[in-house]
Every structure is written in structure tokens, then in C-alpha cells.
N, C-alpha and C positions, 0 to 999 in steps of 0.2 A: 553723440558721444563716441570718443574715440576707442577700437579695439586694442590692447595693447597683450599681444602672444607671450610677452615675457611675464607676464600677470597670474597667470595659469600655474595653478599649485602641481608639482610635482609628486603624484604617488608611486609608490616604489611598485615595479612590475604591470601599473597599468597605461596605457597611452588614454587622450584624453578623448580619444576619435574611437577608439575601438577593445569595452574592455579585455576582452581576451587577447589581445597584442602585447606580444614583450620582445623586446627585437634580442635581447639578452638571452633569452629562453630558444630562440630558434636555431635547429643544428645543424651545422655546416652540411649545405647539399652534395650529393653524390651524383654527377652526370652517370654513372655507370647503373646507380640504381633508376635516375628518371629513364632510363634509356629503356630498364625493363619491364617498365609500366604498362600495362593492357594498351593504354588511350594516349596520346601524346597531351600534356598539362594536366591530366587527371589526376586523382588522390587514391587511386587505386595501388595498392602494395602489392610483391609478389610473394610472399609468408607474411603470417603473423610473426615473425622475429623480425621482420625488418621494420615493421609498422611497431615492434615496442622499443627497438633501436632508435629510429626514427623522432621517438615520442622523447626521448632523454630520460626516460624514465631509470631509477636509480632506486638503491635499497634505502627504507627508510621513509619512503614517499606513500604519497596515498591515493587508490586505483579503484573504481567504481562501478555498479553494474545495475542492473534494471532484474524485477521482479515477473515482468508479464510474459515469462515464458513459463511461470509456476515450477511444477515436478518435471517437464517436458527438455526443461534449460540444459544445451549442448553449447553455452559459449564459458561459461565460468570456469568449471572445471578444465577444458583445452588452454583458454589463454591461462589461469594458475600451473599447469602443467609446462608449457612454453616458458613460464617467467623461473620458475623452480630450475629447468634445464638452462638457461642463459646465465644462473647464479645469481639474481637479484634475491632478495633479503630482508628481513625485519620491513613486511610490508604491512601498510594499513589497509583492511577491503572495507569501502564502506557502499555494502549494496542493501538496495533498497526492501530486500527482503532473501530470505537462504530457507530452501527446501530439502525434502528428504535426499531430494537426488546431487547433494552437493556435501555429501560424506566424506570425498576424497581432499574434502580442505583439514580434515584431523591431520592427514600425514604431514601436509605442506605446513601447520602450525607446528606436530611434532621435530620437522626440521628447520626453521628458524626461518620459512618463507613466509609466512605470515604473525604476524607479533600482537595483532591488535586489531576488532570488529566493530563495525557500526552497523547496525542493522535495525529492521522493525520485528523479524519476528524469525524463528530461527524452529525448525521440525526436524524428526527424525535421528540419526546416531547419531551428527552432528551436534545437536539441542542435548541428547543425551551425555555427550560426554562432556560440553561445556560443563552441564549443572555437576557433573562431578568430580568438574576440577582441572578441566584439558588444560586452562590458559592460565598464564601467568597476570593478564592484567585482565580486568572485569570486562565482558562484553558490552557498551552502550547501546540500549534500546530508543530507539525517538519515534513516535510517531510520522506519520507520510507528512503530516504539516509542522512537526518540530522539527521534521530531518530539511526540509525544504526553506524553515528559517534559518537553521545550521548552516546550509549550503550559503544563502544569499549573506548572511553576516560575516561571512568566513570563520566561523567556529568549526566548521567542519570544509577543509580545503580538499580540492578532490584537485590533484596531479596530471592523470590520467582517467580520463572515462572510457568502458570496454562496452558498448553499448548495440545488442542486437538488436537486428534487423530481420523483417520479412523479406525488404525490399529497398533496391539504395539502389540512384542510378551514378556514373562513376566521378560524378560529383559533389557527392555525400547529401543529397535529398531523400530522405527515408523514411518509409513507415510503415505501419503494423499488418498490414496487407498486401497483396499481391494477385496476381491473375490468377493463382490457383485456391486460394484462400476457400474455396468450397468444399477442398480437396482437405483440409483444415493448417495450411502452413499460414496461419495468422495468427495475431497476437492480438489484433484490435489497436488501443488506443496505446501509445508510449508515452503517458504523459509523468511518468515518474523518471523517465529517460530523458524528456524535453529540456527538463530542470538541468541534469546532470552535462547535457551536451552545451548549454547554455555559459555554465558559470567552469567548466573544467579548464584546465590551462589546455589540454592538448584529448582531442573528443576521435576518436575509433571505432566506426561502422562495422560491426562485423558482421557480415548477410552472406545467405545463398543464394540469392538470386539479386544478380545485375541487372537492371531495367533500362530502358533508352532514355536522354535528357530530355524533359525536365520530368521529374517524378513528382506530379502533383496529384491530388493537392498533400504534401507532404508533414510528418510528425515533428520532422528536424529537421532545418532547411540545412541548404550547401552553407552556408557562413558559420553555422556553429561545427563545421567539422571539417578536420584536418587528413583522419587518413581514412582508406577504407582496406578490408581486408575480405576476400572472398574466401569464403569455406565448403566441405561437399555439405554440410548440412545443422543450422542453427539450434535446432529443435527435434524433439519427437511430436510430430502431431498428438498424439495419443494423449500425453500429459501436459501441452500446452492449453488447450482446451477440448471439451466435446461440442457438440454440434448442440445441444441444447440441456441449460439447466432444468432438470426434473423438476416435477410438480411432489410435493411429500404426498405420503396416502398414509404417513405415520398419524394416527389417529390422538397421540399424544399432543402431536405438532398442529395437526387443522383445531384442534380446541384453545392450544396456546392464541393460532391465530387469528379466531374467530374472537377472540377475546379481545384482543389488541385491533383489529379491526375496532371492535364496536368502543374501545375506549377512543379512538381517533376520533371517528363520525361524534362522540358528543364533546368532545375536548375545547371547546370552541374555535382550532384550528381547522380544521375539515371546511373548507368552501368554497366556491367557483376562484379558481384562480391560485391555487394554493402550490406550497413548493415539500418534496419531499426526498429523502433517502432512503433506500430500503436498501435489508445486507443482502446477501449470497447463500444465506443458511433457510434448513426444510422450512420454519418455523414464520421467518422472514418472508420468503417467500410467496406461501401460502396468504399471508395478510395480505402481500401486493393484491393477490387472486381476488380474498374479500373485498377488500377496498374497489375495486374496478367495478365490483357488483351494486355499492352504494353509489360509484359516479355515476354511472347509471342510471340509475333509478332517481337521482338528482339532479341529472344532467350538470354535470360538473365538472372540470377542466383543470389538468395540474399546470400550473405555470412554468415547471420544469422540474426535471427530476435529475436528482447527482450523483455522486460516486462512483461506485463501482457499478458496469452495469448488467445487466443479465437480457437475456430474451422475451423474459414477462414483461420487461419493463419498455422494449422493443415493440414488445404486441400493442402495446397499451399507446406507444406514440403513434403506430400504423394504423391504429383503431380511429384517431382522432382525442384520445382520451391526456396523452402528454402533448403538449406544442413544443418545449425542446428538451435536449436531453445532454447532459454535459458529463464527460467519459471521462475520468481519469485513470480509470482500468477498463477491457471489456473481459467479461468474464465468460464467454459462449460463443460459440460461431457466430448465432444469429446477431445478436451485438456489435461482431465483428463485420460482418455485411452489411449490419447497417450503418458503421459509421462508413463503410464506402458508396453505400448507395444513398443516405438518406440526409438532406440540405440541412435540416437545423438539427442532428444527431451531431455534435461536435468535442473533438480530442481538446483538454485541458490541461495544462502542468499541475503539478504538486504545489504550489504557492498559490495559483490562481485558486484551485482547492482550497486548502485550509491552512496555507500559514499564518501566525500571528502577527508577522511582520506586514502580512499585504494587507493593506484598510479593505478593500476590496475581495476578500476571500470570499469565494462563493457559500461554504459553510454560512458563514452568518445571516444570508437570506433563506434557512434552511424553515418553513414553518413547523416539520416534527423529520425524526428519526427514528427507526429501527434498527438495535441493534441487538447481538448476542451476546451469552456469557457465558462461562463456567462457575465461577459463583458471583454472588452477590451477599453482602453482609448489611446487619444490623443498620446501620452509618449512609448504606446506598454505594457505597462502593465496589467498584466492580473488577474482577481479575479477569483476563483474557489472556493470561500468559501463563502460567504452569496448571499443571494437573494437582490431583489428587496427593501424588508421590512429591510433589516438588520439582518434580523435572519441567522445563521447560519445552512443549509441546504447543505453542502457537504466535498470534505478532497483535503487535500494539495495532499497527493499520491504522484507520483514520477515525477510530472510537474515541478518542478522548476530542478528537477536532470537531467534530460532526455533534459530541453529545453537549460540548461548549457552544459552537454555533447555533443550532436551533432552538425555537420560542421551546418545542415542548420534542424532549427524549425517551422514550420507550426502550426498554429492555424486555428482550422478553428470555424463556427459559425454562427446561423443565423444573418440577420441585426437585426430582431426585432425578441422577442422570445415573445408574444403575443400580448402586445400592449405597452413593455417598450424594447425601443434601448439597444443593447447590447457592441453599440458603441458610448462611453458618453467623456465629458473631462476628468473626473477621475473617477476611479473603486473607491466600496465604500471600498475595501478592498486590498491592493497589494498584490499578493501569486509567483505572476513571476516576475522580474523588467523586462519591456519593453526590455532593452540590450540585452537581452537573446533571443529577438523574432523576427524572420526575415521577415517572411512573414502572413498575416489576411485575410482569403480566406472567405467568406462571401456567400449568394446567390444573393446579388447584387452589387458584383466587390470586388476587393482584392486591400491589397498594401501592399505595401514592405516598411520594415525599411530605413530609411534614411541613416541607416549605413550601409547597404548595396547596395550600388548603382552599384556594378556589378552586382548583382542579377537580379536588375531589367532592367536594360540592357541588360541580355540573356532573361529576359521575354518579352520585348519589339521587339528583337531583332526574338520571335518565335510568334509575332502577339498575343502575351496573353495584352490585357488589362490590365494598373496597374494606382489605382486611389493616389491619397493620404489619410491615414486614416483619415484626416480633412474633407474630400469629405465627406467617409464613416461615418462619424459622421452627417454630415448637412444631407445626406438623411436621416441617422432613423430619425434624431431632426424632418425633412420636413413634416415625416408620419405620428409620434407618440406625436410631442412636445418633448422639453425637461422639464425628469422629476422635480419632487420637492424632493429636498436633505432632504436624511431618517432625522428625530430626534433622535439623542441620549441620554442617561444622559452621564457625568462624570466618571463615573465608569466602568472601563476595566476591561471583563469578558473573556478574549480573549488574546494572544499573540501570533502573527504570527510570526515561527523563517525563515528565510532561510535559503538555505541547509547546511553552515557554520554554523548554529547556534547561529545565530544575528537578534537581532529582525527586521522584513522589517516592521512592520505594528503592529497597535492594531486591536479587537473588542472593541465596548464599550456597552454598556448596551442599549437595545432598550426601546426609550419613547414611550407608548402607546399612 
């Protein structure tokens, strides 16, 4: 059969060899700027202004950023600073998460540099002022695997990606580590960055540290990036990560855990060979702790463990106890050293993770998860995005991905978290639909979804106590009263998507 080139459907801005090529999008070169390049044919710039020059970027466009620099992140605020002085304008950020330390994007909203957010999860006077009204158009929430379908469908078109680095040699091969990484300039895994450097029209390394070619084995190869910019410094070690996630001693938290341990071990999920997620919280963690004590004791083997990863979960693959470990954050030094030192410890994107769009999302080989809450209601549904007050104080992340993906979902959580129930008739926010959640392990008794009533039959069945979450709710109401429902105004400042990318939920504006 003959090939015939004229056949080949024509899509607008994609070449059919290469999709990030658009010969129409690329801007006229400057011999005087390649002249001032570190490297001669390098992608190395001499300022960030020439590398957003360079980019064609334009008001109105949409500019992207990676989360795995946590509270620590020294690139968002410099390049929003840089793009505010150039006079660009009504821009879109759509980063994969905003921390306390990214407060000075109020001012650049208050002056018409930013118009409009995408994000997973948004903390601090930031989170505060949205909920009470910063923006003119509603902040969009998507989970790590909604924002990751976003991206790959073009619901969500990112322009420009501003994407740090620990480490990028000066032909844009980069990742979360470096020779000094003990010293703590690591980030671990970029795989919320991989995504972004992948599918962006025009992708920006921005690192401290230049390494010799080739920078393997790397997060972001050279082909998904166009410029690179060298800075004195990406990060704070200090609030990128610590050198090791703590073990809790919160005596609240080892009873939650021990609980949630023992509903796993009789779940019928627990057995040689099995796949798990655990979160980042005391609660979470501590269960990893139990659980390694029943492999043990049963000689029993995780087939891999996913998400985000911590140092327990490090210890547990060095032990012999995990065989592999798939990173799409790392959350700890240890973490981060081991994805440099250790063979089947490996960096994941956000799609291969949990989008809905990839048949293949690792989610869905998930056998159980751990995750946390701030309440849980009647229904099973769970809020991980505002507090008490209504304000919003935390991020979707890959809870809704992770609690759809695996056979069996665990929440766990205290009863009360100071002196307001965590178990109410309705959360003021839905971020998980209840369907998705099997089990609510508590420090004063658990229960099982309704839909699953075999479950609880093998918990019953191994002498575990199981209440109904109605139970679970009249004791906080018993201790604490039930609360008085937050004030809102009218005005939705907020849009909660599910991980399909439909909305489950508003924010609306907090009445003072």
C-alpha cells in the first residue's frame, strides 16, 4: 500500500512529527541574544526576561508551575514578579498546587496580572483572601489526575510552563536532585512538572545549579524544553523538604492507626503480593509502621507502593518489604535519595498516576488506600478543602483519584479535631463522593459503607468492631454539640471539579 503525505489531516498548531512544534509560534531569533549564551547552541538564557521574551508569551495566555518545592518555592513569586514588570496581564496560572509562601500573587491579582487560577489546593493569606472574595472569577480546583486529564485534552492549555529545577544540564535535561541533595537542594520526583513540560507550547527550566551533558538519568528530557534560565537560588531547603518524615507519638493518631492497620490485615485485600498508597499525615503514617509489622510476621511482599512518597515507605523497599515504588511526589530527603540511588524506586507523571483519560493509570491497580480528612459526613463523603470557618486551608491532591482507583479506600481521622466533630451530617465542602469510600477508621470506632457489606462481615467476622457512621456522628455531636452552619454570601469564589472534570461542589464567599 502506497503512502500518500497529502492524506494527513491538518491540525491547527500541531505538526504531525512532533506535537509541540508549531513553526508559526516560534520567534524570530536574535544572533545578538544566541551570541550571549553560556554554551554556543545551548538553551541556556541570560535573564529571566529574555527567556519570557523569547517564550512569546503575551497577556491573556496561560503560564504553569509545579508544586514539589511545597512552602520552600523561590521560582513563582520571581518569575510573577518579572512578568508584572514587563507589563504582561490578565494572565491565567495554572499550578499544580499554591502554598503559604506564594501570598505576593494577591498584589499581582489586585493589579490585573493575574485574572484567573487553576490549582489543586491553595493555603495560607492567599486561600484566605480568595475565600473572601479576592477574585473576580471563581478559582478552579482539579485534582493531580483531573488536572493531568485537563492538560492532555486541552481543557486546560498551558502557554508557557515555568518549571523548577534542582538540576538541568544546558540542554534542558532536569531533575529533582543534584550532587548536593544531602545537603537538602532536592525536590525528588517532578512528576507533576513532567506532565506540564510535555504538553506546554513553550517549557522553562528554571535551576540553580547547571550540570555537565548529559544529566541522567533525568525528570524532563532535553526535547520537552526550549529555554533554560539559571537563578542564585530555586528554593529554601528548609521548606522544600526535611530530611525525614516523623513517626507521630500523638497517642490519638497510633490508636487511629492501629485500628486501620488491623481493618487492612482482615479486609481480604492484605496478601503476599499486594499494592498500596499511604498519605503523608501522623495518622497515615503510623499505619504504614503497623502494617510492616504484620508483613512480617506473615512474610508478605507489597507488589508496589504509589503516590506520594515518604522515608517509611523508603525503609520498607530497603528492608526488602516493597519491590517497587512509583514517585509522583517525594515527600522527604530519604525519598529523594532514594529515587537517586535506588533501581526500581521510579519518577512518574501525573497521567501515568491517576488520570481518567489513561486506561492505564496506576491508581486503578491500587489494592487499598490511606487517606485523610477534615470531616467526613453521614453520605461518606469527605471535605479536604476548607476548614471549620469556611476558609479554604488545604488541596484536592490525588484523593478523589486514588479513593476511585483502589479495590478498598480507608479514611481515617480523628472524632473531633479540637473541639469541632469531624463527623457532621454534611461536609461544608464535597472533594470525595462518599461511593468511593469504604471504610472511616476514627480513634473512637470505625464504620463501613453501607455498600459494602461484605467488608464488614470479614470485620466482624475478625472480632473488629464496626459502628454505623450515624453512631460516629451522635458521639462527636455527644461531646462537642453540633456545630452552627458557616455564613456565606452568594458569590462563588471556588469550583470543586472531580476527577472527570465536573463540578461536585462550590466554594462561596465567607460572611464575616
Amino acid at each position: 500500500m502506497s503512502f500518500e503525505f497529502n492524506k494527513i489531516p491538518k491540525i491547527e498548531g500541531i505538526n504531525a512529527l512532533h506535537g509541540k512544534y508549531d513553526e508559526n509560534k516560534i520567534p524570530k531569533k536574535d544572533t545578538r541574544i544566541m551570541c550571549e549564551r553560556q554554551y554556543q547552541h545551548n538553551k541556556i538564557m541570560p535573564s529571566l526576561e529574555r527567556a519570557i521574551e523569547y517564550s512569546g508569551l503575551k497577556s491573556g495566555m496561560t503560564i504553569s508551575f509545579h508544586h514539589h518545592f511545597r512552602n520552600g518555592d523561590n521560582v513563582i513569586n520571581p518569575v510573577m514578579d518579572t512578568i508584572a514588570r514587563m507589563g504582561i496581564k490578565d494572565l491565567v496560572i495554572a499550578a499544580s498546587s499554591l502554598n503559604e509562601v506564594h501570598a505576593p500573587l494577591i498584589q499581582h491579582i489586585k493589579n490585573g496580572v493575574v485574572r484567573r487560577i487553576e490549582t489543586s489546593g491553595m493555603r495560607g493569606d492567599l486561600a484566605k483572601a480568595v475565600s473572601h472574595g479576592l477574585m473576580d472569577v471563581p478559582v478552579v480546583f482539579r485534582s493531580h489526575g483531573g488536572r493531568a486529564a485537563a492538560i492532555e485534552t486541552g481543557e486546560l492549555h498551558i502557554d508557557v510552563a515555568f518549571l523548577g529545577a534542582p538540576s538541568c544540564d544546558p540542554f534542558g535535561n532536569a531533575n529533582g536532585y543534584n550532587r548536593d541533595c544531602e545537603e537538602g537542594k532536592a525536590c525528588g520526583s517532578l512528576g507533576y512538572a513532567k506532565l506540564d513540560a510535555l504538553h506546554a507550547d513553550t517549557t522553562i527550566i528554571v535551576t540553580d545549579t547547571i550540570v555537565s551533558y548529559p544529566n541522567t538519568p533525568f525528570g524532563i528530557p532535553e526535547s520537552h524544553v526550549e529555554y533554560i534560565v539559571q537563578v542564585d537560588s530555586i528554593g529554601d531547603p528548609a521548606g522544600i523538604m526535611s530530611g525525614a518524615t516523623r513517626y507521630t507519638k500523638n497517642p490519638k493518631e497510633l490508636l487511629i492507626a492501629k485500628a486501620a492497620a488491623d481493618v487492612i490485615e482482615h479486609s481480604g485485600y492484605f496478601n503476599d503480593d499486594f499494592s498500596m498508597q499511604m498519605g503523608s499525615g501522623g495518622a497515615s503514617l503510623a499505619t504504614a509502621r503497623y502494617l510492616r509489622e504484620k508483613m512480617l510476621e506473615k512474610n508478605y511482599k507489597a507488589r508496589f507502593a504509589l503516590g506520594g512518597i515518604t522515608g517509611q515507605i523508603v525503609e520498607m523497599y530497603e528492608e526488602g518489604l516493597v519491590k517497587k515504588i512509583l514517585d509522583v511526589q517525594s515527600f522527604d530527603l530519604i525519598a529523594a535519595n532514594s529515587l537517586k540511588n535506588n533501581r526500581f524506586h521510579h519518577q512518574i507523571d501525573a497521567s501515568y498516576y491517576a488520570s481518567y483519560q489513561n486506561a492505564g493509570a496506576a491508581v486503578n491497580q491500587l489494592d487499598f488506600c490511606i487517606l485523610s480528612a477534615l470531616e467526613i459526613d453521614t453520605d461518606f463523603n469527605v471535605n479536604v478543602m476548607t476548614g471549620s470557618d469556611g476558609v479554604v486551608r488545604g488541596a484536592i491532591g490525588g484523593h478523589p483519584d486514588a479513593a476511585a482507583g483502589a479495590s478498598m479506600t480507608v479514611v481515617v481521622s480523628p472524632l473531633l479535631r479540637g473541639r469541632i466533630p469531624c463527623i457532621c451530617d454534611r461536609v461544608n465542602t464535597i472533594v470525595i463522593p462518599g461511593r468511593t469510600i469504604d471504610v472511616v477508621v476514627t480513634d473512637q470506632g470505625l464504620a463501613v459503607n453501607p455498600n459494602r457489606p461484605e467488608l464488614r462481615e470479614k470485620l466482624l467476622a475478625a472480632r473488629i468492631p464496626v459502628l454505623t457512621i450515624e453512631q460516629l456522628r451522635d458521639k462527636a455531636y455527644a461531646i462537642a454539640g453540633k456545630p452552627e452552619p458557616i455564613k456565606y454570601k452568594d458569590n462563588i469564589v471556588g469550583l470543586l471539579m472531580y476527577r472527570d472534570n465536573t463540578v461536585i461542589d462550590v466554594i462561596r464567599e465567607v460572611n464575616d
